[in-house]
C-alpha positions as CSV (number, residue, x, y, z in Angstrom):
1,X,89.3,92.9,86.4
2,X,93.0,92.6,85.7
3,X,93.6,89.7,88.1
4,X,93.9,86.1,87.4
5,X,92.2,83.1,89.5
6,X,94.8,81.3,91.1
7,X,94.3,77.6,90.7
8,X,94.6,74.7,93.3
9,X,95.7,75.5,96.6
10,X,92.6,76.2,98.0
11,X,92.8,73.9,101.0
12,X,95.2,76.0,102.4
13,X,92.3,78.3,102.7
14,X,90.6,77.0,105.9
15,X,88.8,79.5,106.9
16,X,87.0,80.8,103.6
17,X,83.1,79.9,104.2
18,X,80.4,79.5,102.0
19,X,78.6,82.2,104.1
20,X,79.6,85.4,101.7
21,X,78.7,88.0,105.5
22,X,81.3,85.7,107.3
23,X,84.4,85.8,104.6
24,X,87.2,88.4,105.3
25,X,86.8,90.9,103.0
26,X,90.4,90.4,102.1
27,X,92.8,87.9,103.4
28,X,96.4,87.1,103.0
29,X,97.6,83.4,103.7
30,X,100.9,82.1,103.5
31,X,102.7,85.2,102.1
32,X,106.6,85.2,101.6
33,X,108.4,88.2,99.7
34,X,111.9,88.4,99.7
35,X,114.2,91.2,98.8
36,X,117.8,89.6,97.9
37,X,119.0,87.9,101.5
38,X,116.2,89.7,103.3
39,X,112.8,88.3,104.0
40,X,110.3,91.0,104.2
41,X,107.2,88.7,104.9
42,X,107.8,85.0,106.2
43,X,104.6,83.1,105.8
44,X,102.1,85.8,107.1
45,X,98.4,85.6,107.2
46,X,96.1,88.4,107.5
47,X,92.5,89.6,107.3
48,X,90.2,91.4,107.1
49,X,86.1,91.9,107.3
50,X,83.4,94.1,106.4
51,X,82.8,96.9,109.1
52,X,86.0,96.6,111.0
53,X,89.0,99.0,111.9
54,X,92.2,96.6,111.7
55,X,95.3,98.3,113.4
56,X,98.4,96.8,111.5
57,X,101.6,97.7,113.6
58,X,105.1,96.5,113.6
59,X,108.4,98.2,114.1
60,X,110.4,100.1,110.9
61,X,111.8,96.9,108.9
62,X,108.7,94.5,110.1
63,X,106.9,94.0,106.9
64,X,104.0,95.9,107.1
65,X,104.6,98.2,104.0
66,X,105.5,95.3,102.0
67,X,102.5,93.2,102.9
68,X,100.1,96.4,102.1
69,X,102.2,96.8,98.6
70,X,100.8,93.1,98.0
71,X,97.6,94.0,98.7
72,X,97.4,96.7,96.7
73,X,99.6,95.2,93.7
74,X,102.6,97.3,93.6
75,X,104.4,93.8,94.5
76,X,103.9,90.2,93.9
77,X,104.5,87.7,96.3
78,X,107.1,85.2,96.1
79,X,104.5,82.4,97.6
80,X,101.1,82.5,99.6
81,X,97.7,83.5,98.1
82,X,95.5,86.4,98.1
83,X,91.3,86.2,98.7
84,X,88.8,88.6,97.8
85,X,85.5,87.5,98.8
86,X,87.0,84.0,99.5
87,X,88.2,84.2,95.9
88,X,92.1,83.3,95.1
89,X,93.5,86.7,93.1
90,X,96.5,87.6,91.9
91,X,97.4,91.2,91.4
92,X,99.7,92.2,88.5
93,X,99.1,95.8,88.7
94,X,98.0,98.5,91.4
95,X,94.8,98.7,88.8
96,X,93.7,95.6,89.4
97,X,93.1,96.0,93.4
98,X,91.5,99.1,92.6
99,X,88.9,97.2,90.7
100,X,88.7,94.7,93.5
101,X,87.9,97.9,95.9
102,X,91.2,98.1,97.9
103,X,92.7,101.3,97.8
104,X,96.0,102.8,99.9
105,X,95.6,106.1,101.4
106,X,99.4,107.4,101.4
107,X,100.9,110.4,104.0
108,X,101.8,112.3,101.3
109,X,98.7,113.1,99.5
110,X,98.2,112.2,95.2
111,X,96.6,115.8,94.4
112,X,96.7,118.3,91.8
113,X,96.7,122.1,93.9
114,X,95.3,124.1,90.7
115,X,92.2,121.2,90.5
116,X,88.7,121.3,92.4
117,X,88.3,118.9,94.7
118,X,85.8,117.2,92.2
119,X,88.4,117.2,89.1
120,X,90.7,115.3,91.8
121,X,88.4,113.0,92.5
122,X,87.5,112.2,89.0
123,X,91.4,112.7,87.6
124,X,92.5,109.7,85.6
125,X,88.9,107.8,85.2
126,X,87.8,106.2,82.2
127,X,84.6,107.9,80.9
128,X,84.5,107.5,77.6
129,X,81.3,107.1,75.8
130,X,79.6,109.5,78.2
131,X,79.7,112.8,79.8
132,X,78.7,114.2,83.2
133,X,78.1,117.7,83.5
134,X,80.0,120.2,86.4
135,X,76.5,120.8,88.3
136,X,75.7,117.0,88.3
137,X,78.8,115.5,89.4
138,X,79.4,118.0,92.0
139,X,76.0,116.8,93.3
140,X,77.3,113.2,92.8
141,X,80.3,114.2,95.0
142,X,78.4,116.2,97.8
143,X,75.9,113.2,98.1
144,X,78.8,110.8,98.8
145,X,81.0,112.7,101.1
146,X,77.4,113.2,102.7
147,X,76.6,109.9,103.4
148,X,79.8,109.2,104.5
149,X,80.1,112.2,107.0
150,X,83.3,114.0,105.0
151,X,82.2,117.3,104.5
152,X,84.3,118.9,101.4
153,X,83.1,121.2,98.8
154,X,83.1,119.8,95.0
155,X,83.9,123.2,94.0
156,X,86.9,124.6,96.1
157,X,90.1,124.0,94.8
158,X,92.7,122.2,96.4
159,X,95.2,125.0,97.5
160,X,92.6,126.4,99.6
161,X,92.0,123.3,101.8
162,X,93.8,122.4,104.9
163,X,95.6,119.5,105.4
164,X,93.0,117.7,107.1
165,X,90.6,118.6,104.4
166,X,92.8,117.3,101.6
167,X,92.8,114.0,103.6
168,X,88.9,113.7,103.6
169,X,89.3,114.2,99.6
170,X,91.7,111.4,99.4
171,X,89.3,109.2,101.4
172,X,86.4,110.6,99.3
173,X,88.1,109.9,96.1
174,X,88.5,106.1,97.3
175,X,85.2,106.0,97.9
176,X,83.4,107.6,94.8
177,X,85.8,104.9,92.9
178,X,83.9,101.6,94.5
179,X,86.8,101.2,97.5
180,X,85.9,98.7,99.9
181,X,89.0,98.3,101.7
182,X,91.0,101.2,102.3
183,X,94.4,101.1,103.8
184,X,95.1,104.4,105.6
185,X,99.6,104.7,106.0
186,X,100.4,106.6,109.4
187,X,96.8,109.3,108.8
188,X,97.0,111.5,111.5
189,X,100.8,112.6,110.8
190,X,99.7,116.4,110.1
191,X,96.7,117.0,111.4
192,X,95.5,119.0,114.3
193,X,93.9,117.1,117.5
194,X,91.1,118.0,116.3
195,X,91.2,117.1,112.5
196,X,92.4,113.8,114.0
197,X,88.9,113.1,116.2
198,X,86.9,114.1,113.0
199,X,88.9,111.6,111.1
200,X,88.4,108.9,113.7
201,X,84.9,109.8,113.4
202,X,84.3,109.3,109.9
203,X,86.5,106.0,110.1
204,X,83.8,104.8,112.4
205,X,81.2,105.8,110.4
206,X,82.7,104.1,107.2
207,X,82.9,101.3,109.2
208,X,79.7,101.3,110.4
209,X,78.6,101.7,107.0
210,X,80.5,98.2,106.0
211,X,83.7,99.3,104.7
212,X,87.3,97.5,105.9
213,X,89.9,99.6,107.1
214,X,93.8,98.7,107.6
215,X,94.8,101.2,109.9
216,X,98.9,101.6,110.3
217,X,100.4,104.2,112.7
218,X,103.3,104.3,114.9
219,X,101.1,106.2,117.4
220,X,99.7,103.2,119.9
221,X,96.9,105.4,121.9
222,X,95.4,106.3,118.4
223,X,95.2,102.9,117.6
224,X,93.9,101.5,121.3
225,X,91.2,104.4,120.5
226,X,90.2,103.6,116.8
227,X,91.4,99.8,116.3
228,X,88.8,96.9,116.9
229,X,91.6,94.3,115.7
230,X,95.0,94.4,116.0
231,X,97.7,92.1,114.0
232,X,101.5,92.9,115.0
233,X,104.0,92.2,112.4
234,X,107.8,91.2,113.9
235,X,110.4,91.0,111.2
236,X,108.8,90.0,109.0
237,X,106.7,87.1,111.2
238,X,102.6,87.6,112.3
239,X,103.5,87.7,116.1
240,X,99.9,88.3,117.3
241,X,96.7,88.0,115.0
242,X,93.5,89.7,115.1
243,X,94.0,90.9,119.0
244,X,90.4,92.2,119.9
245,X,91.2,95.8,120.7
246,X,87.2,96.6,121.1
247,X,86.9,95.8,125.1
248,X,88.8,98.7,126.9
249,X,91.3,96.3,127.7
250,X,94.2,96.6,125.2
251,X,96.6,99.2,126.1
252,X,99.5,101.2,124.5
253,X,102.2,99.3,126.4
254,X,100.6,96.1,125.8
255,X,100.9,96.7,122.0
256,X,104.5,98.5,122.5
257,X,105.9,95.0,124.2
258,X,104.0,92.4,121.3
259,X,106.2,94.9,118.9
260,X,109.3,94.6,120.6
261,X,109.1,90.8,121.8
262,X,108.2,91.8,125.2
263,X,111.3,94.0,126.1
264,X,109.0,96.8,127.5
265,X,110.2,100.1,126.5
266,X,110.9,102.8,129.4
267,X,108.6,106.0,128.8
268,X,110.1,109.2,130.5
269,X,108.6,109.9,133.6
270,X,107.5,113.3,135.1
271,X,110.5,113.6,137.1
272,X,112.8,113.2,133.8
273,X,110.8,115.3,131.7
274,X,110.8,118.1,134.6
275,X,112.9,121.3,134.3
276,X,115.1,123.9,135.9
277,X,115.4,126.1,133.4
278,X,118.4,129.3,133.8
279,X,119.4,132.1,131.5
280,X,118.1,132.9,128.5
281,X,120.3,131.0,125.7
282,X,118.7,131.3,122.5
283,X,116.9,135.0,121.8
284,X,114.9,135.1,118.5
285,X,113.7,138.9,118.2
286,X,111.3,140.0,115.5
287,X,112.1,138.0,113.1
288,X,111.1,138.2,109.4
289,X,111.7,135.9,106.7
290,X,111.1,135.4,102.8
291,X,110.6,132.1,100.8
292,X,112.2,131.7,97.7
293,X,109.0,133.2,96.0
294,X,109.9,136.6,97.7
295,X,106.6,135.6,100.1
296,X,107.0,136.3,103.6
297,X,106.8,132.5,105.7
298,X,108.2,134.2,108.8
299,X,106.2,137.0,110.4
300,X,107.9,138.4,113.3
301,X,109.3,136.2,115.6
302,X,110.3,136.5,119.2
303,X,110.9,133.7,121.5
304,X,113.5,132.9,124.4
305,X,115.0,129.6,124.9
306,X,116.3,128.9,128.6
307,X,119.4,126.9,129.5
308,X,118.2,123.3,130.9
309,X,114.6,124.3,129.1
310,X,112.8,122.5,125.9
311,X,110.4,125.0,124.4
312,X,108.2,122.7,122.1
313,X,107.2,124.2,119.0
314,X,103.9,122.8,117.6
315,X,101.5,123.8,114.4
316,X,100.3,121.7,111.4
317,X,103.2,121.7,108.5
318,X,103.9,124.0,106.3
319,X,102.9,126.9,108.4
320,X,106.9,128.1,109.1
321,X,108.3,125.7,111.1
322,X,111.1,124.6,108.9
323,X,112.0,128.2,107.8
324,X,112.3,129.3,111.6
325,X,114.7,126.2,112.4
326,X,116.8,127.3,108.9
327,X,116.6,130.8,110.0
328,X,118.1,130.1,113.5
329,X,120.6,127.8,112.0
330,X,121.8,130.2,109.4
331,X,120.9,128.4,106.5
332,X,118.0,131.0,105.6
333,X,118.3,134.8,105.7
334,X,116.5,137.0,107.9
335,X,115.1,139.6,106.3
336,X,114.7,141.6,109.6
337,X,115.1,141.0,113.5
338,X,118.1,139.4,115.4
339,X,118.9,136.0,116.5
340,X,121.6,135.8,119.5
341,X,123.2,132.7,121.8
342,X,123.6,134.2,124.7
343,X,125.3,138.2,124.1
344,X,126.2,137.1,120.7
345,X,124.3,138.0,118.0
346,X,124.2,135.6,114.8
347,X,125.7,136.6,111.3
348,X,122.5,136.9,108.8
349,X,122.5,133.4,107.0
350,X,125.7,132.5,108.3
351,X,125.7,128.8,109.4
352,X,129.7,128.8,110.3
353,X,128.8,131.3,112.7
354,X,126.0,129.9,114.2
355,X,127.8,126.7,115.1
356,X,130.7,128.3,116.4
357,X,128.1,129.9,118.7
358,X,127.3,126.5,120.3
359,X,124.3,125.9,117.9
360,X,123.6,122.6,117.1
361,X,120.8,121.2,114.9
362,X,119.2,117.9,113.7
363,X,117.1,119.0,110.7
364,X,113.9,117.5,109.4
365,X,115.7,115.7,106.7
366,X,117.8,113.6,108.8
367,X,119.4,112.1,104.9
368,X,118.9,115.1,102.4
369,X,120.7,117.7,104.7
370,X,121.5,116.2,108.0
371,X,123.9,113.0,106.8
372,X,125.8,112.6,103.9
373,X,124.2,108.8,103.0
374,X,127.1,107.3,100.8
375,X,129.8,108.2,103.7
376,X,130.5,105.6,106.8
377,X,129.5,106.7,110.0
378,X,132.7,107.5,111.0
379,X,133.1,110.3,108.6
380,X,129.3,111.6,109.2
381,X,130.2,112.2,113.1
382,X,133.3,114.2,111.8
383,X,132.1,116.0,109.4
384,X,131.5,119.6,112.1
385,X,134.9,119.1,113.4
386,X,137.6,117.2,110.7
387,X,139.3,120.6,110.5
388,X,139.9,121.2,114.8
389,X,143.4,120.0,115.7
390,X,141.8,117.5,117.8
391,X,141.3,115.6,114.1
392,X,143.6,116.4,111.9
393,X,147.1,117.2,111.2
394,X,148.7,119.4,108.2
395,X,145.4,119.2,106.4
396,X,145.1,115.2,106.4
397,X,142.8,113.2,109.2
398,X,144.0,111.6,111.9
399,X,143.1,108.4,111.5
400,X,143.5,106.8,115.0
401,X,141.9,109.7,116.9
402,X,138.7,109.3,114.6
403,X,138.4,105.7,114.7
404,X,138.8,105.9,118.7
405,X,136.2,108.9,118.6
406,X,133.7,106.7,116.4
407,X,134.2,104.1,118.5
408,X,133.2,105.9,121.7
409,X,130.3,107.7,119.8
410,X,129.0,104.2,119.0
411,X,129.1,103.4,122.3
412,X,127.6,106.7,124.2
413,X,125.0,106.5,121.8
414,X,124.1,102.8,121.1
415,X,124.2,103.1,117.4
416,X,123.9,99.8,115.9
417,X,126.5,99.7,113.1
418,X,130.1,99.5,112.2
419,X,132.2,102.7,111.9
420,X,132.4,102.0,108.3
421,X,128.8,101.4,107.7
422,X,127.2,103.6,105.7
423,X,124.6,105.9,107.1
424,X,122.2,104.9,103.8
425,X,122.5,101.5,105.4
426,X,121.1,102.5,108.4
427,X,117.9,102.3,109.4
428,X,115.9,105.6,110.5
429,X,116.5,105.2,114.3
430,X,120.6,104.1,113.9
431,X,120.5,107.3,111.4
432,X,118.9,109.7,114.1
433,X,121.6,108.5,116.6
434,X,124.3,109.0,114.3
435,X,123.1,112.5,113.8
436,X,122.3,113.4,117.5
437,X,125.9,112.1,118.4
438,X,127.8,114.1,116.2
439,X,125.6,117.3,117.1
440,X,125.4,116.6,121.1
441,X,129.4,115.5,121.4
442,X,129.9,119.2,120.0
443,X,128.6,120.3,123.5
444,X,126.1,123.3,122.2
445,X,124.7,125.6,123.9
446,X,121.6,125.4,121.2
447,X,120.2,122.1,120.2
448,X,117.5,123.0,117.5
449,X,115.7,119.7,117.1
450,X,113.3,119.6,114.0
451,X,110.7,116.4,114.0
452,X,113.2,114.4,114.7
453,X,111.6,111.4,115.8
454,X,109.4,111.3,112.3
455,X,109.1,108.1,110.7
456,X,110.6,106.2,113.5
457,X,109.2,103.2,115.8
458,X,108.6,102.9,119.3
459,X,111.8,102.0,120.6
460,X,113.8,104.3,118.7
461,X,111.4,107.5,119.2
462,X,111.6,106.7,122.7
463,X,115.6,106.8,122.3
464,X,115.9,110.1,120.7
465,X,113.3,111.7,123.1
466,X,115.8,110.3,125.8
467,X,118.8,112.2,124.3
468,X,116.8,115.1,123.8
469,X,116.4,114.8,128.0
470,X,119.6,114.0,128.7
471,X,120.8,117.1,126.7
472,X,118.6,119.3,128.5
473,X,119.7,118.0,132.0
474,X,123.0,119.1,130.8
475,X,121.6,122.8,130.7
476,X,121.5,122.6,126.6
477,X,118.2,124.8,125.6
478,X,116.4,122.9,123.3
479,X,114.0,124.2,120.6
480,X,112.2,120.9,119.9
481,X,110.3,121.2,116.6
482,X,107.6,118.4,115.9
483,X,104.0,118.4,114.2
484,X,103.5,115.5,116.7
485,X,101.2,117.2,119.8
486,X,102.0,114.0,122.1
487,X,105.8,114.4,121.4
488,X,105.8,118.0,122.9
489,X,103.2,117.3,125.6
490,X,105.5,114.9,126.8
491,X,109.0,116.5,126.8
492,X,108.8,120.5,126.7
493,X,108.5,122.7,129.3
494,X,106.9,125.5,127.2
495,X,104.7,124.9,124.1
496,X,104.6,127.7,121.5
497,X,101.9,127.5,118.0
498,X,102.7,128.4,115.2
499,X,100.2,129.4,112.8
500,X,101.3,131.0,108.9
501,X,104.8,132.1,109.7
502,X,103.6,133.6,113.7
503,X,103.7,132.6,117.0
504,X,99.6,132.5,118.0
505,X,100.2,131.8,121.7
506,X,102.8,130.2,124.3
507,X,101.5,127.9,126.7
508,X,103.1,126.8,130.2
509,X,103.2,122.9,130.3
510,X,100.7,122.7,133.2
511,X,98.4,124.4,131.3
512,X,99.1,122.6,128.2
513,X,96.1,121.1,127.1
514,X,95.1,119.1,123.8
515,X,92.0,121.0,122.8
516,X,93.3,124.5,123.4
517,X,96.6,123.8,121.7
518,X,94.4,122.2,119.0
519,X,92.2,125.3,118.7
520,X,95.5,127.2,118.3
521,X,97.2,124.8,115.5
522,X,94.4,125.9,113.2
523,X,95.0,129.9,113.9
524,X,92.9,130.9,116.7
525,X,94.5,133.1,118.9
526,X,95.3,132.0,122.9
527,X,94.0,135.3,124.3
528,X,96.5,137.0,126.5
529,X,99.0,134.2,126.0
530,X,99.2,135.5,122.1
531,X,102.1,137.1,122.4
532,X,106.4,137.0,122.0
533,X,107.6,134.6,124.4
């Protein structure tokens, strides 16, 4: 194994015991990483056993990454110790955790489309000196997913899987390899409700079965449901450790306010999320879109957006949702159909047109397309209206009114940062508000709003969702874009599904609920409701 025994020091170990069932699996003591002026983990300890689900939670910029990069050597600490079986390691390599069994599940899968799903799993290992045939190791493969309740086939090929399949192969390929602790970053990001109870499922069962599971999400009912320990991380600091989640007891808010120090964070009530909706605003007809392959992605779209109305629009990625928000924006041609704001109807792939139609639009991407990361803020929440009188003068900015606009941006929007801070500086939530400011203080008529509260914490998903409010109380339609099913349960008034580039069924909010939207996310179509909203 290709990690060295770390000598002296063991006393700081106190609670390794000679008892091999009563050692953590893995534990963490004392670890301190620092990155320049910033300390990323300040003394933390952590553990975990055999047979446990251990939630690790913490805000964007806490230290959870970091501390899971150490345990699976992709960095080294700067001090502290790490146990395996009680043993003092040090990891110089990702390679060498994988020999010790701990392995790092990523959202963005590590697999090879053209491959089966048994080439995947074997990809990359060493088996020189011998030679398996296809018919045996599939049978290898098919036993283990078997006994571990993650039903793939050996012989389908990748591109044919769903997402939620191509997560049971990641898993699987862990597991084939020896894994004994497996570290699963924010899991349930694309999959349908129902993908997500199967994988909750299995996780139990792997459990069950002995395996140690570090379980990180943003999303705090998944963990009250799936977690039997909890640890919260707090820049950088272990502010609660191995909080027994297993009694019923432990609830979202509790875990929201150990993340935040106790400031509790205000959900939206009913009354908030509640809607009076008027005209129609935004009017998608028939729309029909290609890819850059010359594939059609868009398949005749028609949906209405109301004034003071958030139409939600759910399905697992990569089934159109981007293309319909680029499509509406102008940034993609339509092949066929219409888009109009109000009587007007939209220039085909014309962005200039659509915003001076009153559309506004916080894209997926808040730093590839939405920001321009090496300018300050102030010139980010310029950058749709420099050219307007207002700002400028003879062709050159005017430097007063944008410092005084900045400034009252900062303000209306509590972004934390100077107006000469640039937005790479920012972290994700500062980012968002930078974003949301510039498009809400253009006063649309349209706010197309695509995931925009991904990769953000509690407190500042709970900010944006209360602009996105706040903009629809102002009579703004909102087409709110998310692959997250709570998100849109909570805040639209309509929920549409997409499934392959088509609307599969519209549901009022009332009648909004999980399983059937769920049933719908993986293409089965809502009956009557299946039709152009």
């Amino acid at each position: 194994m290709e990690a060295e025994v770390v000598p002296g020091d063991l006393e700081r170990k106190e609670k390794a015991l000679s008892d091999a069932d009563s050692r953590p699996v893995v534990s963490a003591v004392g670890i301190c990483k620092r990155f320049s002026n910033v300390v990323a983990n300040d003394e933390v300890d952590f553990e975990i056993y055999s047979g446990e689900v251990h939630a690790l939670l913490g805000e964007n910029g806490s230290g959870k990454s970091t501390l899971c990069k150490i345990l699976t050597g992709l960095y080294r600490p700067d001090a502290g110790t790490l146990f395996v079986d009680g043993r003092p390691v040090a990891f110089r390599s990702p390679r060498a955790a994988y020999e010790a069994g701990i392995f790092l599940v990523q959202q963005n899968f590590s697999l090879v489309g053209r491959l089966t799903v048994a080439e995947n799993i074997v990809l990359g290992l060493d088996r020189r000196g011998w030679w398996v045939g296809q018919a045996k190791l599939n049978k290898e493969i098919r036993a283990v997913a078997q006994q571990h309740e993650l039903e793939v086939e050996p012989e389908r090929y990748i591109w044919q899987l769903s997402v939620g399949e191509r997560q049971r192969v990641e898993i699987l390929k862990a597991l084939y390899r020896g894994a004994r602790v497996l570290i699963l970053d924010e899991p349930t990001t694309v999959l349908t409700p129902q993908e997500c109870e199967q994988l909750f499922s299995s996780l139990r069962q792997l459990a069950s079965a002995g395996a140690a599971i570090i379980f990180i999400s943003h999303k705090l009912r998944e963990v009250v449901s799936v977690a039997d320990q909890v640890t919260v991380l707090r820049q950088g600091v272990v502010v609660a450790s191995r909080v027994d989640a297993r009694d019923g007891r432990l609830s979202a808010e509790r875990l929201a306010q150990l993340m935040l120090g106790g400031e509790v964070v205000p959900r939206t009530s009913d009354d908030e999320i509640r809607s009076s909706s008027g005209v129609a605003v935004l009017v998608v007809d028939g729309v029909t879109s290609l890819n850059e392959y010359g594939r059609e992605v868009i398949r005749a779209i028609s949906l209405t957006v109301r004034s003071g109305e958030i139409l939600g629009v759910v399905g697992v990625a990569g089934n159109g949702q981007r293309e319909l928000a680029e499509v509406i924006t102008g940034l993609r041609a339509r092949r066929s159909g219409s888009v109009r704001i109000g009587e007007r109807e939209l220039a085909n792939g014309n962005p200039a047109d659509a915003i001076a139609a009153g559309t506004a639009y916080v894209p997926e991407d808040r730093f590839g397309i939405g920001l321009v990361p090496d300018l300050p803020i102030s010139d980010n929440l310029v950058l749709k209206v420099h050219s307007s009188a207002k700002f400028s003068r003879l062709g050159l900015l005017r430097s007063d009114v944008v410092a005084s606009w900045t400034e009252q941006c900062i303000k209306d929007f509590a972004i934390k940062g100077a107006p000469d801070s640039l937005a790479r500086q920012l972290s994700g939530g500062n980012a968002q508000r930078v974003l949301l400011a510039r498009e809400l203080s253009s006063v649309p008529r349209v706010l197309v709003a695509a995931a925009p509260t991904r990769g953000l914490d509690v407190a500042a998903t709970e900010s944006v969702r209360r602009l996105l409010i706040q903009a629809r109380s102002t009579g703004v339609a909102v087409l709110l874009i998310s692959e997250d099913l709570d998100e849109v349960l909570e805040l639209a008034d309509r929920v549409a599904v997409m499934f392959r580039g088509g609307i599969v069924g519209t549901v009022e909010r009332a009648d909004a609920e999980r399983n059937r939207i769920g049933v719908m996310m993986a293409g089965v179509t809502d009956g009557e409701d299946s039709v152009a909203l």
